[in-house]
N, CA, C and O atoms as a Tripos MOL2 file, in Angstrom:
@<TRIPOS>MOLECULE
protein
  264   263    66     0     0
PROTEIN
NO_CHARGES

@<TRIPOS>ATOM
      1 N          38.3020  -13.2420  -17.9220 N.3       1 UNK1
      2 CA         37.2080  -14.1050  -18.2840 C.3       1 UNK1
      3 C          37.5280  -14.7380  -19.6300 C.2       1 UNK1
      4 O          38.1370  -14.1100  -20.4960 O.2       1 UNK1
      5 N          37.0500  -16.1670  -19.8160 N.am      2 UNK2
      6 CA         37.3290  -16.5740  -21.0690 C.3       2 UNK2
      7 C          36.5050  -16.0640  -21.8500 C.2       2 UNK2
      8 O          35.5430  -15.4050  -21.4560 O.2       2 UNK2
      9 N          36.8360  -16.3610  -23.3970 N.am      3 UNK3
     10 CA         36.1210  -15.4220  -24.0490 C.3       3 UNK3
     11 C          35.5470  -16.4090  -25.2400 C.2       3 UNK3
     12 O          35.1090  -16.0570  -26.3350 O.2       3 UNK3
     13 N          35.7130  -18.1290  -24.5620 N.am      4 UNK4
     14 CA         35.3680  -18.7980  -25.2000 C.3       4 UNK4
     15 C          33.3940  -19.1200  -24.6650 C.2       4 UNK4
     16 O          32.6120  -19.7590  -25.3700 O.2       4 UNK4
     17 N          33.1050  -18.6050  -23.5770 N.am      5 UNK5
     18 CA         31.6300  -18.5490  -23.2960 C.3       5 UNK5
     19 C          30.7870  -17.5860  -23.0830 C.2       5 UNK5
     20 O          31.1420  -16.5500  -22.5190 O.2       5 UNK5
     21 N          29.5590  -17.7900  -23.5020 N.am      6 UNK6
     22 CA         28.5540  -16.9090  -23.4950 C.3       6 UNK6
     23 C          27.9750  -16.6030  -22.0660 C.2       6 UNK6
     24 O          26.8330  -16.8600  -21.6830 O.2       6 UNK6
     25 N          28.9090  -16.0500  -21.4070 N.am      7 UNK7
     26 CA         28.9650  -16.0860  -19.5880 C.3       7 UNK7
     27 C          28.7060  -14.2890  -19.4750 C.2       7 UNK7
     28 O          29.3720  -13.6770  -20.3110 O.2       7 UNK7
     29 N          28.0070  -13.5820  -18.7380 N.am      8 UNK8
     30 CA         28.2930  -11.9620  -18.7190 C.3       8 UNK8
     31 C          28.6260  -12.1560  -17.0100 C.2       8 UNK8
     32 O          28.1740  -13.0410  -16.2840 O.2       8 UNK8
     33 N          29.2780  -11.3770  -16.7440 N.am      9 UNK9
     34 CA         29.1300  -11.0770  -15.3950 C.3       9 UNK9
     35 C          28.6480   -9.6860  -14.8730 C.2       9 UNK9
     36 O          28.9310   -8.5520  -15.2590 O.2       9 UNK9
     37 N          27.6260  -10.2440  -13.6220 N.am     10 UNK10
     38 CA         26.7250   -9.3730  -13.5430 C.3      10 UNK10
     39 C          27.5230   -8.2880  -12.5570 C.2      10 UNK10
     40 O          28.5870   -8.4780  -11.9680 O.2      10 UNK10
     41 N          26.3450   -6.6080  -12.5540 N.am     11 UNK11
     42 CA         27.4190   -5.6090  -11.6780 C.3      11 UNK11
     43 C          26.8790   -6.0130  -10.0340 C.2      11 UNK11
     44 O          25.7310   -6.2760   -9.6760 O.2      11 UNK11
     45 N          27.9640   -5.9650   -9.3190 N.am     12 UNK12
     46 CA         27.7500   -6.1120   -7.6530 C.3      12 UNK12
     47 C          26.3250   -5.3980   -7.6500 C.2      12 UNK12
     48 O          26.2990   -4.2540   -8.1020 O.2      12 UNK12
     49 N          25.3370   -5.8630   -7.2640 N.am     13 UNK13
     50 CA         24.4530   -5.0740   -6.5040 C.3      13 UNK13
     51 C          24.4720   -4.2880   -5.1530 C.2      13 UNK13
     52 O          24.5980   -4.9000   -4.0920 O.2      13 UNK13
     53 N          24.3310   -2.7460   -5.2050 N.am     14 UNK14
     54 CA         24.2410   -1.9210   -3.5580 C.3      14 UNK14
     55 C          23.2410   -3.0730   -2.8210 C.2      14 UNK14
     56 O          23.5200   -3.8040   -1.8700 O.2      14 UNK14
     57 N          22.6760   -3.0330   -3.1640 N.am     15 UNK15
     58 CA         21.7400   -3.7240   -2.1980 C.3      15 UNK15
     59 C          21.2630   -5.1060   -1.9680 C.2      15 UNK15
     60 O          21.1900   -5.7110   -3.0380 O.2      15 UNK15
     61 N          20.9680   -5.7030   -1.1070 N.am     16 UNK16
     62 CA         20.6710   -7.0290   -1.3050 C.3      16 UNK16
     63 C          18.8900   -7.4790   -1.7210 C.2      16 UNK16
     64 O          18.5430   -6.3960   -2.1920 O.2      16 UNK16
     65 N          18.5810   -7.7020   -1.7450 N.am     17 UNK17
     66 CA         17.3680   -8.8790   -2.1470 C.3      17 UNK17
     67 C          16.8020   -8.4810   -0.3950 C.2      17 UNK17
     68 O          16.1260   -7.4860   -0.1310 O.2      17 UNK17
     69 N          17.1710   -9.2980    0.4210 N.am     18 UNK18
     70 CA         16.5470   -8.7930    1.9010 C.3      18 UNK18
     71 C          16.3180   -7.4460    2.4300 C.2      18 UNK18
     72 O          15.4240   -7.2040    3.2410 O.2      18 UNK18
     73 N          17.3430   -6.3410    1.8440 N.am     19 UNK19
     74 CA         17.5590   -5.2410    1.9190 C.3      19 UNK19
     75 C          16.1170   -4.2380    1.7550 C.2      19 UNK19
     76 O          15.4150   -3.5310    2.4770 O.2      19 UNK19
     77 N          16.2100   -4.8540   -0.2630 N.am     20 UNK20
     78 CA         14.9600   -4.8300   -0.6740 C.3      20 UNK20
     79 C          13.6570   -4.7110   -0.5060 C.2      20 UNK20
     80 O          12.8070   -3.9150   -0.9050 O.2      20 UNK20
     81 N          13.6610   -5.8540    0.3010 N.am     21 UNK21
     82 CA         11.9400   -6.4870    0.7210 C.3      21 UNK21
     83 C          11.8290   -5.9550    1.8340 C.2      21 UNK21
     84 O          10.7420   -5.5260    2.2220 O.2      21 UNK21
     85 N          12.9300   -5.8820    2.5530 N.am     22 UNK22
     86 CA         12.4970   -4.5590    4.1510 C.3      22 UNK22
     87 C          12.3020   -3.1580    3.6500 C.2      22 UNK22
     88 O          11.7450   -2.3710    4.4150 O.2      22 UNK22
     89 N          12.6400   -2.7920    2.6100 N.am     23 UNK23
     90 CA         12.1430   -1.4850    2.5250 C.3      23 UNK23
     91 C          10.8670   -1.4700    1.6810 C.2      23 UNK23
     92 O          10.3300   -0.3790    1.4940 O.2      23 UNK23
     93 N          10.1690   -2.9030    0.9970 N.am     24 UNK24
     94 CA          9.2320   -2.3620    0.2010 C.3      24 UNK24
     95 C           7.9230   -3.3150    0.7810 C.2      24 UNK24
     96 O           6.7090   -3.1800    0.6280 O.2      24 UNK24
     97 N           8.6500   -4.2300    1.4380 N.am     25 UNK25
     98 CA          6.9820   -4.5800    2.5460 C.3      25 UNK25
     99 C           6.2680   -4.0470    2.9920 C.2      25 UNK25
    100 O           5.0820   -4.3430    2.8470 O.2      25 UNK25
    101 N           6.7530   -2.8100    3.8900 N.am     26 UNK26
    102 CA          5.8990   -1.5200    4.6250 C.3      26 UNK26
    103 C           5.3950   -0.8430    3.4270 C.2      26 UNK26
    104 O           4.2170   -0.4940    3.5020 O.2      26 UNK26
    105 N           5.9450   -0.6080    2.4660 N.am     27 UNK27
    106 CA          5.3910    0.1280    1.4370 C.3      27 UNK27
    107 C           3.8900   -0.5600    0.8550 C.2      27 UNK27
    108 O           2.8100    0.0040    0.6760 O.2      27 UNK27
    109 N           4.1250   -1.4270    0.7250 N.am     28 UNK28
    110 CA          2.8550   -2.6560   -0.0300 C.3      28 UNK28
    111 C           1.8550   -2.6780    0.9490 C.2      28 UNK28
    112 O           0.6590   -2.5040    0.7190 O.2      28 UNK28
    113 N           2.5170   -2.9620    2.3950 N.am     29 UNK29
    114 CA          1.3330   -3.1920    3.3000 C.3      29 UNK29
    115 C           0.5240   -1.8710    3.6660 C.2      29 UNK29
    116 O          -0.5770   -1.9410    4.2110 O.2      29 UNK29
    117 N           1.1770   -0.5720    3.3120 N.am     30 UNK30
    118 CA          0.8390    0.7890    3.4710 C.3      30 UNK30
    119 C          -0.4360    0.7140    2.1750 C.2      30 UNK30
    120 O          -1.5790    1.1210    2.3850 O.2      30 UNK30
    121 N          -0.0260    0.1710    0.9530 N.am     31 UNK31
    122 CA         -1.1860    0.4960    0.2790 C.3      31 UNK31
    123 C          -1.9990   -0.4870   -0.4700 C.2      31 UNK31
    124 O          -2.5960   -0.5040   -1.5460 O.2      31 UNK31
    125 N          -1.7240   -1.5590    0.8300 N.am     32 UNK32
    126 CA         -3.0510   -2.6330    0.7500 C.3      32 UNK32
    127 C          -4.2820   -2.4110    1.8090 C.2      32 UNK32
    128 O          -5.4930   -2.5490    1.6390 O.2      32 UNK32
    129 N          -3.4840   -1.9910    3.0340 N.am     33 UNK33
    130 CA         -4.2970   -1.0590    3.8340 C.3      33 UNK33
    131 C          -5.2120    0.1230    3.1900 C.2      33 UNK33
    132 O          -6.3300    0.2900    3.6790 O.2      33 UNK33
    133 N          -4.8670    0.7930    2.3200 N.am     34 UNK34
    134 CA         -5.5200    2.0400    2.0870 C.3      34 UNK34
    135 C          -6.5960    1.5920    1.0340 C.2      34 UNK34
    136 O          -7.7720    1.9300    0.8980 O.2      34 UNK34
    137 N          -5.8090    0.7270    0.3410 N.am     35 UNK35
    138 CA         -7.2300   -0.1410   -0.7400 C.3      35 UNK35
    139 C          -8.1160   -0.6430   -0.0630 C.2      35 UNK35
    140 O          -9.1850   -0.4680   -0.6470 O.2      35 UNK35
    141 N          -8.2530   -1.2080    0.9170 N.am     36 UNK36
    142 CA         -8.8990   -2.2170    1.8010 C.3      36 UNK36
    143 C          -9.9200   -1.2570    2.7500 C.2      36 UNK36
    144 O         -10.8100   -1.9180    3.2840 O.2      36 UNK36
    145 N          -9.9390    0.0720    3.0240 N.am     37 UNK37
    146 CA        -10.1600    1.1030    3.9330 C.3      37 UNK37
    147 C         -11.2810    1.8420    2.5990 C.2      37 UNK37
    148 O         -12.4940    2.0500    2.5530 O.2      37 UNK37
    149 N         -10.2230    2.0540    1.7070 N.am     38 UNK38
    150 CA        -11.2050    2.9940    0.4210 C.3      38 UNK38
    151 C         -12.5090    1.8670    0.0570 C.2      38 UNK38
    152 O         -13.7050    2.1570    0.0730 O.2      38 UNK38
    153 N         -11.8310    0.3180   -0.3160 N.am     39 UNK39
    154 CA        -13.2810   -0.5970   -0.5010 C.3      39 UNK39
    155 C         -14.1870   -0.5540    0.6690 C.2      39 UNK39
    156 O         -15.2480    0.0220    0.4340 O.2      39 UNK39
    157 N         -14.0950   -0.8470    1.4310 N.am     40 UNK40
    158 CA        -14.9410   -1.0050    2.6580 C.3      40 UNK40
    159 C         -15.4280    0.7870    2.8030 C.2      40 UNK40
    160 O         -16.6030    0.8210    3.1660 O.2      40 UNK40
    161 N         -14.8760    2.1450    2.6290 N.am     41 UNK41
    162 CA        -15.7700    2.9780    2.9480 C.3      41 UNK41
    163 C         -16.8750    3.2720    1.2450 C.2      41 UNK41
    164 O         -17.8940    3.9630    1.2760 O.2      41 UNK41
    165 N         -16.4110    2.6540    0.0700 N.am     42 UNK42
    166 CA        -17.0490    2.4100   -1.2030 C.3      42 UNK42
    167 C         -18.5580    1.5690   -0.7070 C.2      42 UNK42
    168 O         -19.7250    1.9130   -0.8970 O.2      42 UNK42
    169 N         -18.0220    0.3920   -0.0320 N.am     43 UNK43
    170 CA        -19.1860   -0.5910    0.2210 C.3      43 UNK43
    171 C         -20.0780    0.4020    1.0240 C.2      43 UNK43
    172 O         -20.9970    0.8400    0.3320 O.2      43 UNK43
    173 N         -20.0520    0.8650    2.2770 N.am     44 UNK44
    174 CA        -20.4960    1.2020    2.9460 C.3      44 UNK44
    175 C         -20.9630    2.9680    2.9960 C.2      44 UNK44
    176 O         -21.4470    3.5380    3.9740 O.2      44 UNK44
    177 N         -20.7380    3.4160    2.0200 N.am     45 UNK45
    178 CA        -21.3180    5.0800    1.3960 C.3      45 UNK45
    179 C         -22.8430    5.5940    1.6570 C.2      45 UNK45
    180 O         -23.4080    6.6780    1.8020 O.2      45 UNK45
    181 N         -23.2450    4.0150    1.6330 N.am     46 UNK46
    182 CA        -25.3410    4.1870    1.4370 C.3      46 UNK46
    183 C         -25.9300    4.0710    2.7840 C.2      46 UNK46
    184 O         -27.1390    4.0090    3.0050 O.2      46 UNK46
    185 N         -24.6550    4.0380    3.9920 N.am     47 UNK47
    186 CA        -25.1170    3.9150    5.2310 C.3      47 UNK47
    187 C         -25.1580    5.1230    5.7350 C.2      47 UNK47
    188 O         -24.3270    5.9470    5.3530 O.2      47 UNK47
    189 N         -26.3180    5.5310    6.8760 N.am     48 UNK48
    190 CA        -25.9870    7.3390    6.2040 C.3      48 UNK48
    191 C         -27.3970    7.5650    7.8910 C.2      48 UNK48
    192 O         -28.6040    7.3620    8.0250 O.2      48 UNK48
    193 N         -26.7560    7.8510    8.4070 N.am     49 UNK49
    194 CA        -27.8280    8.7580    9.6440 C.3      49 UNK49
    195 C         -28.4030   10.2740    9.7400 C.2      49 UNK49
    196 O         -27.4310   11.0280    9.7080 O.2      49 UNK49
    197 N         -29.1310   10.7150    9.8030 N.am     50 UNK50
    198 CA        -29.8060   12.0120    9.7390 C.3      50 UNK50
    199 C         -29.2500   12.5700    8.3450 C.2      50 UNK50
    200 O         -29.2660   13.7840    8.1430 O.2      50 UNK50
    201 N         -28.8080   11.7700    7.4800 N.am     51 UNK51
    202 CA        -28.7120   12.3740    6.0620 C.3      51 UNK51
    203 C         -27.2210   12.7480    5.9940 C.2      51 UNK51
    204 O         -26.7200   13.4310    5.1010 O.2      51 UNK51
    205 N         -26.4460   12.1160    7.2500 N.am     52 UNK52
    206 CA        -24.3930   12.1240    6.7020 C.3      52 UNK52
    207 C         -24.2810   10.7030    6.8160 C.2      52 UNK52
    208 O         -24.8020    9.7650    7.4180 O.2      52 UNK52
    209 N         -23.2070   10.9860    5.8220 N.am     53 UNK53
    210 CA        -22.6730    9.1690    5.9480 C.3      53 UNK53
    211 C         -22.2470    8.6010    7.5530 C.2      53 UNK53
    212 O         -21.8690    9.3450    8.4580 O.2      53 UNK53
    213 N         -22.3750    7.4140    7.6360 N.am     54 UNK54
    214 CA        -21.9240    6.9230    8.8510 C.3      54 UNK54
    215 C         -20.4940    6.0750    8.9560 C.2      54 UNK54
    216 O         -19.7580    5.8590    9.9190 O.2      54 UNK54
    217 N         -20.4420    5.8150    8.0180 N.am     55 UNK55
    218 CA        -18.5890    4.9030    7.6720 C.3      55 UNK55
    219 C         -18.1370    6.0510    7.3490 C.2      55 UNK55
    220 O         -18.6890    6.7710    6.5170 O.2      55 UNK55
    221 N         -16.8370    6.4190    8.1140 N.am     56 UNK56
    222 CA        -16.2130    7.2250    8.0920 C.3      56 UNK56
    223 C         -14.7570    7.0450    7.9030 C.2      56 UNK56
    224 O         -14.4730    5.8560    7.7640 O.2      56 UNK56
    225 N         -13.8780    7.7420    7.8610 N.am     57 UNK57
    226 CA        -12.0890    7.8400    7.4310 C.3      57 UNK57
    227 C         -12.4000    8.6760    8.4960 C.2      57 UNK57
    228 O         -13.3480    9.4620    8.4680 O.2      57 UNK57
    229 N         -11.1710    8.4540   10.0100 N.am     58 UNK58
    230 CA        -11.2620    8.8610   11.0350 C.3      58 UNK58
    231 C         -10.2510   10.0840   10.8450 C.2      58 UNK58
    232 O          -9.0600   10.0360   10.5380 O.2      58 UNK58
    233 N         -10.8740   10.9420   11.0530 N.am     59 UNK59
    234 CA        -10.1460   12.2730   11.1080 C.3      59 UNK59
    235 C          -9.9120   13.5170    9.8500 C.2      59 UNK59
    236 O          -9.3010   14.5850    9.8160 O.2      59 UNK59
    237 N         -10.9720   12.5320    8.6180 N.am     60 UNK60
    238 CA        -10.4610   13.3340    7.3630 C.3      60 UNK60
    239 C         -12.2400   14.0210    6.9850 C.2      60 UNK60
    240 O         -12.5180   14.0960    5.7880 O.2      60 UNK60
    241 N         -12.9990   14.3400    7.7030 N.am     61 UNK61
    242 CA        -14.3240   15.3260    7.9420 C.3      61 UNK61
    243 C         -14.6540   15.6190    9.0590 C.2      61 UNK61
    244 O         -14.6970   14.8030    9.9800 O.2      61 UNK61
    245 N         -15.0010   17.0850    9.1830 N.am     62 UNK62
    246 CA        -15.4210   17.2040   10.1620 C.3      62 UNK62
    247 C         -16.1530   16.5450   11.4380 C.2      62 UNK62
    248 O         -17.0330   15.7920   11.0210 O.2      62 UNK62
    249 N         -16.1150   16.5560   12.4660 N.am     63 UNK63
    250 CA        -16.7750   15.8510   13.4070 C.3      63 UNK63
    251 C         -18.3130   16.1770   13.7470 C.2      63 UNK63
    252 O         -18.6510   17.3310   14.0090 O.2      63 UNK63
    253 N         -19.3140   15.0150   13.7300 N.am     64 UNK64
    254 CA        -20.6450   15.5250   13.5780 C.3      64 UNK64
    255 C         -21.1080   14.8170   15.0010 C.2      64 UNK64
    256 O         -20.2900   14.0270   15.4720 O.2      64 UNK64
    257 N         -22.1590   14.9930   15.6230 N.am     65 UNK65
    258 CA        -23.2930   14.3540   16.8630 C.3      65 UNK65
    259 C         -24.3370   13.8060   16.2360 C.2      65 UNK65
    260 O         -24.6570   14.4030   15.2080 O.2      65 UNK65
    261 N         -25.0690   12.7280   16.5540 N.am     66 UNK66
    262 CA        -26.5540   12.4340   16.2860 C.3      66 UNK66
    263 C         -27.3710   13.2050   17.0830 C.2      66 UNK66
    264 O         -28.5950   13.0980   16.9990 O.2      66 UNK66
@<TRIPOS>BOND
     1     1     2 1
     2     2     3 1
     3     3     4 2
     4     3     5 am
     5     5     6 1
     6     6     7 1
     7     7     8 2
     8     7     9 am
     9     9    10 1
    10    10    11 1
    11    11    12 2
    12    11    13 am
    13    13    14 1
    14    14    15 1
    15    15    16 2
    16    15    17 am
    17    17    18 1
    18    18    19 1
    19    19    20 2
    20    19    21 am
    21    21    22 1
    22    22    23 1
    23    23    24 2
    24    23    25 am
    25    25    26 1
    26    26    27 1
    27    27    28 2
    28    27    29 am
    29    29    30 1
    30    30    31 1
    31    31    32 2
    32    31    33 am
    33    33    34 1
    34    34    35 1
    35    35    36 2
    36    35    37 am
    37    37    38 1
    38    38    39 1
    39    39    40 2
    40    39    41 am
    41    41    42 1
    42    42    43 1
    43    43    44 2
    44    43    45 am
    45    45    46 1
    46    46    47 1
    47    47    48 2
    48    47    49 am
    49    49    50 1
    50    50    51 1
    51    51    52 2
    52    51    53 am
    53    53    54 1
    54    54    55 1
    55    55    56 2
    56    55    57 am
    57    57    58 1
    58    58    59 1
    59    59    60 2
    60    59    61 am
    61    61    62 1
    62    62    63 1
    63    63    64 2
    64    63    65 am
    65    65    66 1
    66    66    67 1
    67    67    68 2
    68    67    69 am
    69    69    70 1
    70    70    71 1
    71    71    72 2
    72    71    73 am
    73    73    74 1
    74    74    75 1
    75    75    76 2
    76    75    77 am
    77    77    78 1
    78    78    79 1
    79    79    80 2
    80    79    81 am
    81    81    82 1
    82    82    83 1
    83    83    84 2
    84    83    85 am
    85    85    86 1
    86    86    87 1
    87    87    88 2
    88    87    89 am
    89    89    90 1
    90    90    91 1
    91    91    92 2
    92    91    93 am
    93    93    94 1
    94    94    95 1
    95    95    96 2
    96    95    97 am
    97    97    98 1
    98    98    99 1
    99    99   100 2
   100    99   101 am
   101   101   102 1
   102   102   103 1
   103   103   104 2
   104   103   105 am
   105   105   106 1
   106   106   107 1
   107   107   108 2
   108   107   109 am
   109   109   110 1
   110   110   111 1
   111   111   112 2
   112   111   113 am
   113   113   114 1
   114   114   115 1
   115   115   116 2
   116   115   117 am
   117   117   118 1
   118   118   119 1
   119   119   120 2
   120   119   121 am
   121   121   122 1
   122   122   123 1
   123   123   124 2
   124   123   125 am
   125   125   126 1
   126   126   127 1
   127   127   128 2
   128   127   129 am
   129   129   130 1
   130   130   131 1
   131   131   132 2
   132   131   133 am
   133   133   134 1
   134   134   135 1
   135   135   136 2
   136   135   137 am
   137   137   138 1
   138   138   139 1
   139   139   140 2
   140   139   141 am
   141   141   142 1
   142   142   143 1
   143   143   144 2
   144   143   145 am
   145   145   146 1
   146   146   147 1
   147   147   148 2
   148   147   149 am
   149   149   150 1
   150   150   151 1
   151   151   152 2
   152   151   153 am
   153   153   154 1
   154   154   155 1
   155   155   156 2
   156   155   157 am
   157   157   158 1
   158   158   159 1
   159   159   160 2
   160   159   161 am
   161   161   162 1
   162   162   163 1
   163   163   164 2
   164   163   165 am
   165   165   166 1
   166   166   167 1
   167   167   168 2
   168   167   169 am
   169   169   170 1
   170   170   171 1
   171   171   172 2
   172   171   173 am
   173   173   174 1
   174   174   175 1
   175   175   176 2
   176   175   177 am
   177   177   178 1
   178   178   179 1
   179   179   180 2
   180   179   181 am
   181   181   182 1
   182   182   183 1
   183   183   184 2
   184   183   185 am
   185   185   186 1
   186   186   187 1
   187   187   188 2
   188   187   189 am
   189   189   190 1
   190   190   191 1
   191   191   192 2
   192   191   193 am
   193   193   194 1
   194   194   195 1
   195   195   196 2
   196   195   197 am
   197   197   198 1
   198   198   199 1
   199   199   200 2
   200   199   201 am
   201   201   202 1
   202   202   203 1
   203   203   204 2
   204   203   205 am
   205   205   206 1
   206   206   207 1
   207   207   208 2
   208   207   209 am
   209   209   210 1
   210   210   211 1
   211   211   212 2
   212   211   213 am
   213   213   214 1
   214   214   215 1
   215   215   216 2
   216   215   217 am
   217   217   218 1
   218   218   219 1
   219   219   220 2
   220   219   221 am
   221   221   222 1
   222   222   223 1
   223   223   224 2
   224   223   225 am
   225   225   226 1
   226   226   227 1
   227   227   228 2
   228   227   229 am
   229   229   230 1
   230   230   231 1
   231   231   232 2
   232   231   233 am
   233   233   234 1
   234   234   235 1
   235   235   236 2
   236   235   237 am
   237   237   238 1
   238   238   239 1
   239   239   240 2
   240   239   241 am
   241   241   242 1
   242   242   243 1
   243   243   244 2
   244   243   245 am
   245   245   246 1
   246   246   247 1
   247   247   248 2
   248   247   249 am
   249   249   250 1
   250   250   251 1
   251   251   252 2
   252   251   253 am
   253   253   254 1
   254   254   255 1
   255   255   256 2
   256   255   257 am
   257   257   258 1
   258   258   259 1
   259   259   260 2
   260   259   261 am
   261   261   262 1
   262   262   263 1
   263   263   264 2
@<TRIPOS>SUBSTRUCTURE
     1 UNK1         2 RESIDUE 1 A UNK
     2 UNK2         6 RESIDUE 1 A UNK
     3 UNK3        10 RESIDUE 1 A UNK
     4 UNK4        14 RESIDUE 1 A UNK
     5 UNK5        18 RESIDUE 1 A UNK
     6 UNK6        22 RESIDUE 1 A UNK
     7 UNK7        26 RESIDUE 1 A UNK
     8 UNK8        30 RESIDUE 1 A UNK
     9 UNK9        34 RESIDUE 1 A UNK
    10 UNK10       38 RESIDUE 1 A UNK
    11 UNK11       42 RESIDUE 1 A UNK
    12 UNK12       46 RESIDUE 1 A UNK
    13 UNK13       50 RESIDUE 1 A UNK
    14 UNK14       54 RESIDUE 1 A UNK
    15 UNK15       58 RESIDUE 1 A UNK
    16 UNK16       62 RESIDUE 1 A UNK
    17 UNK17       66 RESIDUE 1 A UNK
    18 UNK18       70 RESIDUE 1 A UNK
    19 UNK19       74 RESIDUE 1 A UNK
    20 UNK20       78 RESIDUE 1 A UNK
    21 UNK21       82 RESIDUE 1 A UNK
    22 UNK22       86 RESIDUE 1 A UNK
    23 UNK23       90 RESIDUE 1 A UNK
    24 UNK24       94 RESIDUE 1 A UNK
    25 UNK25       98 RESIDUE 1 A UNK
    26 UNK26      102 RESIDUE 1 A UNK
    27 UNK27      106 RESIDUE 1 A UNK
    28 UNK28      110 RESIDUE 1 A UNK
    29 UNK29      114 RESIDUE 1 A UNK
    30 UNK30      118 RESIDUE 1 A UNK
    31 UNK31      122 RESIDUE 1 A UNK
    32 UNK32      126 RESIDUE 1 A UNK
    33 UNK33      130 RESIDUE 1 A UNK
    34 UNK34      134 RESIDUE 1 A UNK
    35 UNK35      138 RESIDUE 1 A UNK
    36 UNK36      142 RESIDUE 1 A UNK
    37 UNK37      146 RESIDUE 1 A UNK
    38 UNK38      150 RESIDUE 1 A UNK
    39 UNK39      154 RESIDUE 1 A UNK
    40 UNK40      158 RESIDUE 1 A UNK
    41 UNK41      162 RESIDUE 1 A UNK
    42 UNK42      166 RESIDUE 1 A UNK
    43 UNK43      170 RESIDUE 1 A UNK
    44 UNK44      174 RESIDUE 1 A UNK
    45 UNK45      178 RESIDUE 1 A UNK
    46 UNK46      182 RESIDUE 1 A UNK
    47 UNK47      186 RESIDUE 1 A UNK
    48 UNK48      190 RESIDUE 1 A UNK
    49 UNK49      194 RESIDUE 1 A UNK
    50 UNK50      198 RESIDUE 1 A UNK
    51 UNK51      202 RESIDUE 1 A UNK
    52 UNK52      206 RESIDUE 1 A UNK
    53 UNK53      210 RESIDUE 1 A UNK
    54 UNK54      214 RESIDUE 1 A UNK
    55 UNK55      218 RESIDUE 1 A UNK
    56 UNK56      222 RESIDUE 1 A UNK
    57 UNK57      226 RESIDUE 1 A UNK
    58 UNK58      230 RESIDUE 1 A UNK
    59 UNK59      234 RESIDUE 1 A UNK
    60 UNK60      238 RESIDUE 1 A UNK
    61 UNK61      242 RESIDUE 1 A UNK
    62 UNK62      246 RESIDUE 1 A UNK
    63 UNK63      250 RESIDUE 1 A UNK
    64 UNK64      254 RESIDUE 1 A UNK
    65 UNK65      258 RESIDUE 1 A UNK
    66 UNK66      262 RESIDUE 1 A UNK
């Protein structure tokens, strides 16, 4: 390299840029989903039948009957 410019050369990257974004899309969309699930059961907390909530997270409390 000349050593007459202010040039660096950069190190090979393992990975590419596309590489990248396939492994961190699912990641993002994993916890835009879960934000989006937590707001909507936030909004919906004051909805509430025989005195349990009725918006629920499917599978994470026990199962109740009216």
């Amino acid at each position: 390299m000349d050593n007459n410019h202010n040039v660096t050369e950069l190190p090979k990257l393992e990975k590419s840029l596309n590489e990248l974004l396939k492994q961190g899309a699912p990641q993002f969309l994993v916890q835009a989903i879960k934000a989006e699930v937590q707001f909507l059961l936030d909004y919906f907390t004051e909805l509430q039948a025989n005195g349990k909530q009725r918006v629920l997270r499917n599978g994470h409390l026990p199962e109740w009957h009216l």
